[in-house]
C-alpha positions as CSV (number, residue, x, y, z in Angstrom):
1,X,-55.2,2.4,15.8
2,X,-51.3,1.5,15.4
3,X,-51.6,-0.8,18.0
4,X,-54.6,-2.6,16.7
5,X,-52.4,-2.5,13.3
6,X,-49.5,-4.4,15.1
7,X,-51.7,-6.9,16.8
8,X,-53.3,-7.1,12.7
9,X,-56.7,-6.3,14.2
10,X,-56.7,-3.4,11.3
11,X,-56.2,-5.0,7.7
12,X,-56.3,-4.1,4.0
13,X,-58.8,-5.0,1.8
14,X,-57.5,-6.3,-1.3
15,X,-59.6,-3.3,-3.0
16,X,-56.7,-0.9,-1.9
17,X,-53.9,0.6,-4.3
18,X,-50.3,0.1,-2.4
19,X,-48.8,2.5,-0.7
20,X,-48.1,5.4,-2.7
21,X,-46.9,8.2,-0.1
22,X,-43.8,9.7,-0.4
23,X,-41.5,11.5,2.5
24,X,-42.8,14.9,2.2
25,X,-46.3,13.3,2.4
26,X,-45.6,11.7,5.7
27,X,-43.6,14.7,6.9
28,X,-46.3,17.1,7.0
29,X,-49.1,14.5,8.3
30,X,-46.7,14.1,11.2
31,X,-46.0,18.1,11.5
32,X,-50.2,18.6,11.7
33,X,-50.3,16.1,14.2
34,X,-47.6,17.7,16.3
35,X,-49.7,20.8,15.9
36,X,-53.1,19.5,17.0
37,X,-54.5,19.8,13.2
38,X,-57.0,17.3,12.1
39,X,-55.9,14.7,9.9
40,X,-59.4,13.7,8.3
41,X,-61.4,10.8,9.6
42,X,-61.4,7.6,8.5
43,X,-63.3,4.8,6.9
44,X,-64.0,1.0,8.4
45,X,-65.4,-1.7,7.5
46,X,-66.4,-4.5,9.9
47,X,-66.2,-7.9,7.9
48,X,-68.1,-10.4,9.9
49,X,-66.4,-14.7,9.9
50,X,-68.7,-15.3,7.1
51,X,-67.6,-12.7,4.9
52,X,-64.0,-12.4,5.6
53,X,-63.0,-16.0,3.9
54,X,-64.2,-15.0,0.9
55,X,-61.6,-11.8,0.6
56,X,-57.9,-11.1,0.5
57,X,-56.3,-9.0,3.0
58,X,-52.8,-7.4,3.7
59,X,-50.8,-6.2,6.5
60,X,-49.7,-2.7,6.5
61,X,-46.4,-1.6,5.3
62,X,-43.9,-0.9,8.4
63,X,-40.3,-0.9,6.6
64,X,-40.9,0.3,2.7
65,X,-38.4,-0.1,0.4
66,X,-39.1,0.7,-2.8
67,X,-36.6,-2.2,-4.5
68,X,-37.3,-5.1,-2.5
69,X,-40.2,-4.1,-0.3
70,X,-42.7,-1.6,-1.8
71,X,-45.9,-3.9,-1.0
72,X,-47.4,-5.4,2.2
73,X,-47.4,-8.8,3.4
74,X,-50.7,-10.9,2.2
75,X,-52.4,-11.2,5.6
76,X,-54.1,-13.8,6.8
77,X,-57.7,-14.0,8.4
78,X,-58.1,-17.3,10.4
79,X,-61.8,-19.5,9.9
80,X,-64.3,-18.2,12.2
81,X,-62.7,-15.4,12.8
82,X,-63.6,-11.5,10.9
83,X,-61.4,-8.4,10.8
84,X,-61.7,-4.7,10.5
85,X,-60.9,-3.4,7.0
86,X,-59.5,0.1,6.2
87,X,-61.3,1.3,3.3
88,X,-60.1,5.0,3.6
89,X,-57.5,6.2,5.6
90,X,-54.7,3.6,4.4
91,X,-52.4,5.8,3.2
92,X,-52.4,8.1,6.2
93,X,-51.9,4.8,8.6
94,X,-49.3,3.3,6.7
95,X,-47.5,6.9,6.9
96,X,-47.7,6.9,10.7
97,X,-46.7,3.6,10.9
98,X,-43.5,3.7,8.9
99,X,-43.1,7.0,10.8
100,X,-42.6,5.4,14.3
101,X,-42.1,2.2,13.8
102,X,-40.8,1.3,10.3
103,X,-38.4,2.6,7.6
104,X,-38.1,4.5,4.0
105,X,-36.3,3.5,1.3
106,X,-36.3,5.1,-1.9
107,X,-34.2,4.7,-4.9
108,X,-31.1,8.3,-4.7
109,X,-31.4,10.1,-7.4
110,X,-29.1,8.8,-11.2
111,X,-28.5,5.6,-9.0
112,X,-28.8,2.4,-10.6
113,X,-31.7,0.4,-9.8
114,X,-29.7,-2.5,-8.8
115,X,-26.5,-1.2,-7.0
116,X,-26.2,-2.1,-3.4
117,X,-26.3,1.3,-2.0
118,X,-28.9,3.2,-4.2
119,X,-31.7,2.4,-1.6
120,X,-30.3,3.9,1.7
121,X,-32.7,3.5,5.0
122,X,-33.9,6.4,6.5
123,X,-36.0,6.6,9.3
124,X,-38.5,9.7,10.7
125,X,-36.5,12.4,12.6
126,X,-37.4,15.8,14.6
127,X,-34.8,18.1,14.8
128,X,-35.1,19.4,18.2
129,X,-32.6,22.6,17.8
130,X,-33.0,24.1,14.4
131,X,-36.0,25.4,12.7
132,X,-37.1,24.0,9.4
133,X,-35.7,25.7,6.4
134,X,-37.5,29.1,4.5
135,X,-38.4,26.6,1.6
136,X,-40.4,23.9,4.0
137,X,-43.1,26.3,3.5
138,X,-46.3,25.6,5.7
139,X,-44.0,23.4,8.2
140,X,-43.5,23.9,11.8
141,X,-41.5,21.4,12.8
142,X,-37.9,20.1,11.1
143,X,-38.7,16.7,10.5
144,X,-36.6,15.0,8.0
145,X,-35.9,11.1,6.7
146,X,-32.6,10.8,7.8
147,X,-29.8,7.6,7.8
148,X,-29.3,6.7,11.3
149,X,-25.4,7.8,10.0
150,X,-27.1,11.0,9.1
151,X,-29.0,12.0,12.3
152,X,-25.7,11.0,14.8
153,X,-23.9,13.8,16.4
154,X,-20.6,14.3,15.9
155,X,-18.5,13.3,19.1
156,X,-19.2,15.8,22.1
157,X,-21.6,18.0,19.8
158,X,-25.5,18.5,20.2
159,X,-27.4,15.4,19.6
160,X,-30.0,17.1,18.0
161,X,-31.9,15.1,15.6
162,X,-34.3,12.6,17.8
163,X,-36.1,9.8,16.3
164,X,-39.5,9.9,16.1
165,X,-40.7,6.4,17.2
166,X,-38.4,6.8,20.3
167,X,-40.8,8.9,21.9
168,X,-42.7,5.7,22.4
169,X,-40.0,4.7,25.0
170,X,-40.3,8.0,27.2
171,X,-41.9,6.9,30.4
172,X,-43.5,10.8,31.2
173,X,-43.7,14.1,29.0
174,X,-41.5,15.7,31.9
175,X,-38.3,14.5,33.9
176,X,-38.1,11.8,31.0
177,X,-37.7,14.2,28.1
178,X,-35.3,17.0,30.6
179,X,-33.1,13.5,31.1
180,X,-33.2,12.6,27.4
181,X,-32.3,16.6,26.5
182,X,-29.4,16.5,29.3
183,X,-28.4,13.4,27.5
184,X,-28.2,15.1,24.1
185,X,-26.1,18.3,25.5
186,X,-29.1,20.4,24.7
187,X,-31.3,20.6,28.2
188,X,-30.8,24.1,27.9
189,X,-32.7,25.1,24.6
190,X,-36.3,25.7,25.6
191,X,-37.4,25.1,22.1
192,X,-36.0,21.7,22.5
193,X,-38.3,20.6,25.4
194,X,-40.8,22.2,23.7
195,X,-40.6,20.4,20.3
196,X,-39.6,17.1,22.1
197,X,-43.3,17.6,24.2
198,X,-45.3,18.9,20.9
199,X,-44.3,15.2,19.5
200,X,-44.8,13.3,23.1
201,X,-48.8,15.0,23.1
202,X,-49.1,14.0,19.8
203,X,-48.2,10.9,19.7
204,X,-48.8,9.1,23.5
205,X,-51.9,11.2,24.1
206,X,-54.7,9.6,23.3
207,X,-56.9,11.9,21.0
208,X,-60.5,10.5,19.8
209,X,-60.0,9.5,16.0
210,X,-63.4,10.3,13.8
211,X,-64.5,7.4,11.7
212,X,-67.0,5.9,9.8
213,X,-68.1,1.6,10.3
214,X,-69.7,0.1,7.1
215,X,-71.2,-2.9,8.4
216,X,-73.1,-4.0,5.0
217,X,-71.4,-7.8,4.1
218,X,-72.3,-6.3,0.0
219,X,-69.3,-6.1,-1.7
220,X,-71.0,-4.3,-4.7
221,X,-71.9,-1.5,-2.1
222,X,-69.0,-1.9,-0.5
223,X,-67.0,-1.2,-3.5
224,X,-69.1,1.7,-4.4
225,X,-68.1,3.6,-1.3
226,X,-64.9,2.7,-1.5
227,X,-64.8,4.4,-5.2
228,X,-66.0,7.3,-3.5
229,X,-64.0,7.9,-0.7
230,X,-61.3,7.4,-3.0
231,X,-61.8,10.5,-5.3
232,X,-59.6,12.7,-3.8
233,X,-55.8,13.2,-2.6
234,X,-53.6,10.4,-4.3
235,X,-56.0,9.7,-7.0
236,X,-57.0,5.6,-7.0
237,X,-56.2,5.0,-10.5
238,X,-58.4,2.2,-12.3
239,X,-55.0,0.1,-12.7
240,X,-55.2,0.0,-8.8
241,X,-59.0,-1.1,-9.2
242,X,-58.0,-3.7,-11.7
243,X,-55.8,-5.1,-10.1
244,X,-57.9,-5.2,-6.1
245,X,-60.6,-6.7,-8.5
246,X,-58.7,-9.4,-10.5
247,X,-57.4,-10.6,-6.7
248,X,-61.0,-10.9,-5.8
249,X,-62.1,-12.3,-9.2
250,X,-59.3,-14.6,-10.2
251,X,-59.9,-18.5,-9.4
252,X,-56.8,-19.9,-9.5
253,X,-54.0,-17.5,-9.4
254,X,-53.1,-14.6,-7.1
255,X,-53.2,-11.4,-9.2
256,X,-51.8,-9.1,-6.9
257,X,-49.0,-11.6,-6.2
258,X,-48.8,-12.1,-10.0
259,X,-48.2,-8.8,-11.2
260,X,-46.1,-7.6,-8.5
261,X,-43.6,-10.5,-9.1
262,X,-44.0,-10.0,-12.8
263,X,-42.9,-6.6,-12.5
264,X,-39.8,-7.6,-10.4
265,X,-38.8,-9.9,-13.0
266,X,-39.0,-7.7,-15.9
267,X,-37.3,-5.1,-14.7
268,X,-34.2,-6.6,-12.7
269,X,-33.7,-10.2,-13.7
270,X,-31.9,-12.0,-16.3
271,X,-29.8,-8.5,-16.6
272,X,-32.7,-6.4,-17.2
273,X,-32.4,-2.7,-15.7
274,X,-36.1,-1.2,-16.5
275,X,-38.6,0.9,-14.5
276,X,-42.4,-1.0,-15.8
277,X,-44.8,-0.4,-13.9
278,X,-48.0,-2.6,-12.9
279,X,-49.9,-0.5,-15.3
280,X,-47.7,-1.1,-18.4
281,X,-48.6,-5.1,-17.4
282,X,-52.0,-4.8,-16.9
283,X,-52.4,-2.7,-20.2
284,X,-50.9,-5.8,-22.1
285,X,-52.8,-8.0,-20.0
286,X,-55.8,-6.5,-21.6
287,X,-54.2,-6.4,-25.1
288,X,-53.6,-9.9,-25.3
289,X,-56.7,-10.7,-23.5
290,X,-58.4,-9.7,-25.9
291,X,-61.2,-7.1,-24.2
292,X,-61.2,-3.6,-23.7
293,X,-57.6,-1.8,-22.7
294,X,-59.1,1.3,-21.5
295,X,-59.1,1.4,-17.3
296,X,-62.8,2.0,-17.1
297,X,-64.2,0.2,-14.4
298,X,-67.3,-1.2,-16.6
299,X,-64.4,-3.4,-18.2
300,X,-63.2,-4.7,-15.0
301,X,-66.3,-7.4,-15.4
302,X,-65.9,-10.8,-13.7
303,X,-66.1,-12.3,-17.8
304,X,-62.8,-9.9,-18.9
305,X,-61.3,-11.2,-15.7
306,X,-61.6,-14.6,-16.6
307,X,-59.8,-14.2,-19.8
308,X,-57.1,-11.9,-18.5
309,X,-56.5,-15.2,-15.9
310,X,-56.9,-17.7,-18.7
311,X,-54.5,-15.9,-20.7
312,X,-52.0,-15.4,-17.7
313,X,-49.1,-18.0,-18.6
314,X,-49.1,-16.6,-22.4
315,X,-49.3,-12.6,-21.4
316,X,-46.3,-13.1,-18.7
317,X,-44.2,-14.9,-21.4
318,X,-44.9,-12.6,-24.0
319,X,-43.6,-9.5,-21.7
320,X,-40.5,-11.0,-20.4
321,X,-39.3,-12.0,-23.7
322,X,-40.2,-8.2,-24.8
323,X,-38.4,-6.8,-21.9
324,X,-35.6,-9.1,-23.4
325,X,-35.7,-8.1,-26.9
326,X,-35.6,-4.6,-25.5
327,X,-32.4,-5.3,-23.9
328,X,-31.0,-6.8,-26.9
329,X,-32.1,-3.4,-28.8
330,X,-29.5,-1.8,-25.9
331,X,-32.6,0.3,-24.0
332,X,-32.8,0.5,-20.4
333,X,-34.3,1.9,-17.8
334,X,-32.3,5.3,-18.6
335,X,-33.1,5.5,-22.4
336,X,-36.5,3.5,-23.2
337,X,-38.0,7.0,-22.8
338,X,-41.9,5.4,-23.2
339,X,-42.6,2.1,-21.5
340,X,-46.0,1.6,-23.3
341,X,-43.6,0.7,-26.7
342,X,-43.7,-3.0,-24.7
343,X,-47.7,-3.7,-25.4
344,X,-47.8,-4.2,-28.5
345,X,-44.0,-6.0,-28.7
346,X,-45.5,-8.5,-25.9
347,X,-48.8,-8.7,-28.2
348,X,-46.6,-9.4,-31.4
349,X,-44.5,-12.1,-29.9
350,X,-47.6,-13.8,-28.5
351,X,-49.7,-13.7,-31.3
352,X,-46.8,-15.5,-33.4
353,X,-46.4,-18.0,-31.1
354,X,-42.6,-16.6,-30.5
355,X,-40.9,-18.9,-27.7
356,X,-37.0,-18.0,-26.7
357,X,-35.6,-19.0,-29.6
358,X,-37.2,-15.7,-31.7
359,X,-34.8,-13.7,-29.2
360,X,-31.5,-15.4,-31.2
361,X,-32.2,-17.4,-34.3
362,X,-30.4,-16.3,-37.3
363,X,-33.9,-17.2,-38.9
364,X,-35.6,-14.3,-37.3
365,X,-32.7,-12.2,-37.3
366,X,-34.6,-9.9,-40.2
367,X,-37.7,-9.8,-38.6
368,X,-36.2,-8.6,-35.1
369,X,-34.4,-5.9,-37.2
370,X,-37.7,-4.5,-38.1
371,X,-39.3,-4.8,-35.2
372,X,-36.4,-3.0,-33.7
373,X,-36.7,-0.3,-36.5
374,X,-39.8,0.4,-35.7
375,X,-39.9,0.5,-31.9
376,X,-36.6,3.1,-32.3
377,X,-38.3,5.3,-34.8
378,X,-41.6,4.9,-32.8
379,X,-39.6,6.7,-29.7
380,X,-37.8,9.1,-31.4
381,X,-40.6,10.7,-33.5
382,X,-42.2,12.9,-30.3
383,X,-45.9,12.5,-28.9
384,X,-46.5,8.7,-30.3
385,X,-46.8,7.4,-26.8
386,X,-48.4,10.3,-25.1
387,X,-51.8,11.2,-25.6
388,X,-54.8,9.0,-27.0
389,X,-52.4,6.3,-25.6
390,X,-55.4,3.4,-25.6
391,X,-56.4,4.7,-29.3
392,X,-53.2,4.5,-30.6
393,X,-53.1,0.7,-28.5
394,X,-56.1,-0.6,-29.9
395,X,-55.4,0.5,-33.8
396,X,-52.1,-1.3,-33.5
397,X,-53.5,-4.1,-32.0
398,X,-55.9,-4.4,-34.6
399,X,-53.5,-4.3,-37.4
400,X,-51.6,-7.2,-35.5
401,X,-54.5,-9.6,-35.0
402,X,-55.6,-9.3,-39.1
403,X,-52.0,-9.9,-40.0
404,X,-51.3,-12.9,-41.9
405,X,-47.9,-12.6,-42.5
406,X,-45.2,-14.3,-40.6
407,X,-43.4,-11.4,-39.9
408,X,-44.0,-7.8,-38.0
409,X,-46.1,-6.3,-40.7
410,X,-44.4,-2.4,-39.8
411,X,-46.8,-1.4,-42.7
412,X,-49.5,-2.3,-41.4
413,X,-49.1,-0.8,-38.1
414,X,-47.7,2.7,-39.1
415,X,-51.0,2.4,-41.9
416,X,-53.3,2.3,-38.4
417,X,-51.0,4.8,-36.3
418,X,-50.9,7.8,-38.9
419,X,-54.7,6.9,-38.6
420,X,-54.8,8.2,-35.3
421,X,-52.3,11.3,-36.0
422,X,-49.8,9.1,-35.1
423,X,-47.5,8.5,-38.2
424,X,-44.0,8.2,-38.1
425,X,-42.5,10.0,-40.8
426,X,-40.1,12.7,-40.2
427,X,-40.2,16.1,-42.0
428,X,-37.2,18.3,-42.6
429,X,-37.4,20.5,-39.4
430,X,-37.8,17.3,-37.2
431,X,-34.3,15.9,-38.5
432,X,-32.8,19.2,-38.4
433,X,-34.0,18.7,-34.6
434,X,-32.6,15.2,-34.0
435,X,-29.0,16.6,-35.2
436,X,-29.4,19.3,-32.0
437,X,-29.7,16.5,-29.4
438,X,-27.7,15.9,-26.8
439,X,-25.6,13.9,-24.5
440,X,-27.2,11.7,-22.4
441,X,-30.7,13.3,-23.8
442,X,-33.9,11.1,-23.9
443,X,-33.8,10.4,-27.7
444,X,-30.2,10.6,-28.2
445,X,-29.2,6.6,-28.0
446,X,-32.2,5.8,-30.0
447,X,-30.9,8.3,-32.6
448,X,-27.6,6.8,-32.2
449,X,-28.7,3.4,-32.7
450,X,-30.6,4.1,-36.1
451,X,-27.5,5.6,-37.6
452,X,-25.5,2.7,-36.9
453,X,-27.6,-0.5,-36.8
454,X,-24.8,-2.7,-37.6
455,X,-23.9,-2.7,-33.4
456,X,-24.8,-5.5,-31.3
457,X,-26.8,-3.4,-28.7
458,X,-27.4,-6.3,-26.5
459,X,-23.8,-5.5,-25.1
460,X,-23.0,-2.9,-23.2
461,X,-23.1,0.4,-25.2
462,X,-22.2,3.8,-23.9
463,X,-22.7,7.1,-25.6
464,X,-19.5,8.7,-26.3
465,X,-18.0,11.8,-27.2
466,X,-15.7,11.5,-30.6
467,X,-13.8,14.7,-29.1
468,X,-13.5,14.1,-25.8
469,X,-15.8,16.6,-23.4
470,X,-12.6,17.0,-21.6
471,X,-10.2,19.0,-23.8
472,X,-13.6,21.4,-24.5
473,X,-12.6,23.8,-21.7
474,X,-11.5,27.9,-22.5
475,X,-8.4,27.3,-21.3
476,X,-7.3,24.1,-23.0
477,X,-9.2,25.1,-26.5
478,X,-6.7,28.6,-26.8
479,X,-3.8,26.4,-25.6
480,X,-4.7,23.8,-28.4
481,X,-4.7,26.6,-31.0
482,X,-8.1,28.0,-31.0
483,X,-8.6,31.7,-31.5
484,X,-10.0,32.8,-28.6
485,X,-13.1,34.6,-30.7
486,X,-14.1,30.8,-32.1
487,X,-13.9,29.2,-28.9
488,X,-17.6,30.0,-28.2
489,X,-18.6,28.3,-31.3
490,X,-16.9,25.3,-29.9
491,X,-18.0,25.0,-26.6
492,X,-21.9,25.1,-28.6
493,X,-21.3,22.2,-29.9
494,X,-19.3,19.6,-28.8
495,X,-21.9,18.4,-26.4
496,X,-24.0,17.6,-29.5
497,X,-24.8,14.8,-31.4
498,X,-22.8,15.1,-35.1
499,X,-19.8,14.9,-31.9
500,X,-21.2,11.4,-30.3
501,X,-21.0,7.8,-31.5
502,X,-22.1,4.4,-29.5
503,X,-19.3,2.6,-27.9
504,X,-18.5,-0.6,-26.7
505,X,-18.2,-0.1,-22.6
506,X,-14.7,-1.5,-22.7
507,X,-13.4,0.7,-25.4
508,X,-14.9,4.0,-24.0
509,X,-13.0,3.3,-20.7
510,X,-9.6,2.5,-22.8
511,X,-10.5,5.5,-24.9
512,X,-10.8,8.2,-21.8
513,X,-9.6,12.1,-22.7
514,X,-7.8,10.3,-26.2
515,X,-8.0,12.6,-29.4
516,X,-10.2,10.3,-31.8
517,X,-7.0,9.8,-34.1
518,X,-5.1,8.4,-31.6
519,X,-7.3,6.2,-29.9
520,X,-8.1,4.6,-33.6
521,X,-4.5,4.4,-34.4
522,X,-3.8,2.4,-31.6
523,X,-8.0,0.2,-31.2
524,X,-7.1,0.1,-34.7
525,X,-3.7,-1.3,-35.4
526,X,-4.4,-1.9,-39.6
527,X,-5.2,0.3,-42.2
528,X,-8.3,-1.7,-43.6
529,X,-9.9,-2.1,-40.0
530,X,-9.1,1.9,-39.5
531,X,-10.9,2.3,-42.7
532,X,-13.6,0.4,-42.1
533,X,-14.1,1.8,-38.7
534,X,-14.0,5.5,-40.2
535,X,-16.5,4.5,-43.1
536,X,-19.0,3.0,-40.5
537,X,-19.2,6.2,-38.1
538,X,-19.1,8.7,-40.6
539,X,-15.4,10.0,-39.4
540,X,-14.2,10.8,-42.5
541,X,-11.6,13.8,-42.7
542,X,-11.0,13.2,-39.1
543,X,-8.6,15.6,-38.3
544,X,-5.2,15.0,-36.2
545,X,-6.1,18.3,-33.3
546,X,-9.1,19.9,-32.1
547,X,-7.8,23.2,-33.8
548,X,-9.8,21.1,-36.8
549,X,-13.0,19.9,-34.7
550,X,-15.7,22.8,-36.2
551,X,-15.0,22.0,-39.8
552,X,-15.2,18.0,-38.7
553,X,-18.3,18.4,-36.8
554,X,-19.9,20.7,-39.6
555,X,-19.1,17.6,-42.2
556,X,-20.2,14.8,-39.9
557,X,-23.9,17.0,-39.7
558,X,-24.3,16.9,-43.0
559,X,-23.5,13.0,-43.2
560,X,-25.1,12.0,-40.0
561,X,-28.0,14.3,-41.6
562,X,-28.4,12.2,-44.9
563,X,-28.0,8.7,-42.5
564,X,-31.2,10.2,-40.7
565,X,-33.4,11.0,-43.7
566,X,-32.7,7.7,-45.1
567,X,-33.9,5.9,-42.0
568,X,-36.3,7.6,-40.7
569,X,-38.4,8.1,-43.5
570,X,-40.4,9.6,-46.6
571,X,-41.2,13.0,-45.9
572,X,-37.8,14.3,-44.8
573,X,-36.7,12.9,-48.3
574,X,-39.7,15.0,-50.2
575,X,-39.1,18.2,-48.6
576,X,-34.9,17.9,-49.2
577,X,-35.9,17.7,-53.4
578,X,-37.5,21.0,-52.9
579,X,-34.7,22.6,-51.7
């Protein structure tokens, strides 16, 4: 079947979700097939000359990357001719493709999206030595995605990690794999041979595949099985089915293309560094469309279709100019902590007829202050964007559509989210809460930025410690003073937030391991921009050494506390008077 993929005798119907396997996926299909296990059967269907025209195909994925190539090529069927179509299996074929042909690619872990080296190619390898490791429970075989750095050995050592797809170069299972083993240094290890031959059977011995040919040219029927076969393992979500079905349905445009380049856009270009997803789209292509957001295939109608295409150019302007608002409000892909806020900001800006200038006129300078108000408090109070997520879309859509202000009418939309249980005032016990978050937590910048609206967000902000993290070690505390009884207390809570503050990029790195009252002395050179400075980050009776920090931080809480109640809401304000 691999070869039939390469000579693109096996396609993709445009019916299929992309690729969605990860490593250890692939890892373990490989493993039972080294082991003789089945891997399931699979699902064809034979689309005649006639039929085929009328359909989008893709190629199967060989090198994935999950930045720059997560999505296979848009295939195409020459006139007269047909093609066989994978309806189930995909995922399992693309795996032993990238396996022994391709690459992987996936994002490390904390890097950032767009650095150069945050996506490092790995291909399949079978360690032909070592046994996997206790935790690879249910494995056999070490197989592991590996750099080609990774799987080198070091000068004169054992050459034990083998790639996987160069097992389609051995000429025999016997003097070939001894002369690749003597090659290696490890001819002697019997497990070696025998690993090296588990993977030659596997893989160059032909094995009868099961599978099933649908032959009907119906694409209602066709689609029905496909829903079926699709129930299980990596569940096909209906935003997959939307999506298959709008590249079908759509006249003009290319929705698959579309969305996928809509996606890149929002969350790399112009500066951007987000995580959207296609989902998050095509849940505001629905909004603003006008139909149905839930992702219920009886709304996937070629009429809803229509109007999601007809309403392309507006929907794809509105999001990008939310993505850059969002920017401006200093989120990224590290802090917007629920991507779903963007709906009904893309919905806004297109029902108001917003074009670029919105994102910097001093005109609608007020209105973006609200609107970034409410999309803060929205993600700091917890569970707005969780469940009953299309409920909560539809209210606020609603309450945007019979608006006939000019402006974001926030009353109007908190009005139709506490009508869902999803208010967003803020009792006592929540702020108490917010004043116990940390550094670098999921909520803390949005806290942050609600204490101190005044910063322009849209540059580069970092959260910072006003105590440096630095000089909060046992050993530096007792030699700055600190009875060695309290230093406990301070290592509780410097990491917390009456201790952080936003900070301009440039000033955090000039600032480094500086007490604060230094650092302000010198950022600072007169005594009214000092002042100022203090007053606007709640610094007062900053003291001179960390000897002071407890009774600093202890003041701060109670300040920051007060900023919090004020902006956040009602209910905090009602339960403080009955104190």
């Amino acid at each position: 079947m691999l070869t039939a993929i390469h000579k693109r005798e096996y396609l993709m119907p445009a019916i299929q979700r992309e690729f969605v396997w990860g490593v250890d996926q692939i890892t373990k299909l490989v493993d039972s097939l080294m082991r003789g296990y089945p891997v399931g059967s699979f699902l064809l269907w034979d689309v005649k000359p006639e039929t085929a025209q009328s359909y989008t195909f893709y190629e199967f994925l060989t090198n994935y990357h999950e930045r720059d190539n997560p999505y296979a090529d848009r295939a195409t069927v020459t006139a007269g001719s047909g093609t066989i179509a994978v309806l189930d299996g995909q995922q399992r074929l693309t795996s032993l493709n990238i396996a022994l042909y391709g690459s992987f690619a996936e994002k490390k872990k904390y890097a950032w999206w767009n650095s150069t080296d945050a996506f490092p190619v790995k291909r399949l390898y079978l360690n032909l030595v070592d046994d996997p490791d206790e935790e690879e429970l249910g494995l056999k075989y070490d197989l592991r995605f590996l750099t080609d750095a990774e799987a080198s050995a070091e000068e004169g050592g054992q050459d034990k990690w083998f790639r996987v797809g160069a097992v389609l170069d051995l000429t025999n299972s016997g003097p070939a794999i001894m002369k690749e083993l003597e090659r290696r240094n490890i001819a002697n290890s019997g497990d070696a041979f025998q690993r090296m031959y588990d993977l030659y059977e596997a893989v160059r011995i032909l094995k009868p595949m099961n599978y099933f040919l649908v032959t009907d040219q119906d694409p209602d029927k066709v689609l029905e099985i496909f829903v079926r076969v699709n129930s299980g393992g990596t569940t096909l979500s209906y935003s997959d089915l939307l999506l298959s079905m709008a590249t079908n349905q759509w006249s003009e445009l290319d929705a698959r293309e579309e969305v996928r380049s809509l996606v890149s856009d929002l969350n790399s270009n112009a500066g951007r560094q987000f995580s959207f997803s296609k989902d998050v789209v095509l849940k505001t292509a629905l909004t603003i469309a006008g139909v149905d957001v839930r992702f219920k295939v009886a709304n996937f109608t070629q009429v809803n279709m229509a109007k999601v295409e007809t309403a392309w150019p507006q929907i794809k302007n509105a999001l990008l100019r939310a993505a850059t608002l969002l920017q401006q409000f200093g989120f990224n892909e590290r802090n917007l902590t629920a991507n779903s806020v963007i709906v009904p900001i893309a919905h806004y800006l297109h029902l108001r007829g917003a074009g670029d200038s919105y994102l910097d006129s001093t005109t609608d300078s007020t209105d973006r202050l609200v609107l970034q108000r409410w999309v803060t408090r929205s993600l700091i109070k917890r569970g707005i964007w969780g469940s009953g997520l299309d409920t909560t879309l539809t209210r606020i859509r609603e309450a945007l559509t019979a608006n006939e202000t000019t402006g974001f009418p926030v009353g109007d939309v908190e009005a139709a989210m506490s009508s869902v249980g999803k208010g967003l005032s803020f009792d006592a016990a929540e702020v108490d809460e917010l004043l116990n978050l940390k550094y670098a937590g999921q909520r803390t910048f949005s806290v942050l930025s609600v204490l101190y609206p005044g910063l322009d967000l849209g540059k580069k902000f970092h959260e910072d410690h006003i105590f440096p993290k630095s000089r909060f070690t046992k050993k530096k505390l007792i030699g700055a003073g600190v009875d060695a009884d309290r230093v406990n207390d301070y290592l509780d809570a410097f990491n917390l937030l009456p201790n952080l503050q936003l900070l301009a990029g440039t000033a955090n790195i000039e600032k480094q391991d500086a007490l604060p009252g230094d650092w302000i002395a010198a950022a600072f050179p007169s005594e009214e921009k000092r002042t100022t400075y203090l007053d606007e980050n709640d610094l007062d009776g900053l003291p001179v050494d960390i000897a002071g920090f407890l009774t600093f931080f202890e003041q701060r809480k109670a300040r920051v506390r007060d900023r919090l109640v004020k902006a956040l809401g009602t209910s905090a304000v009602a339960v403080l008077a009955k104190e």
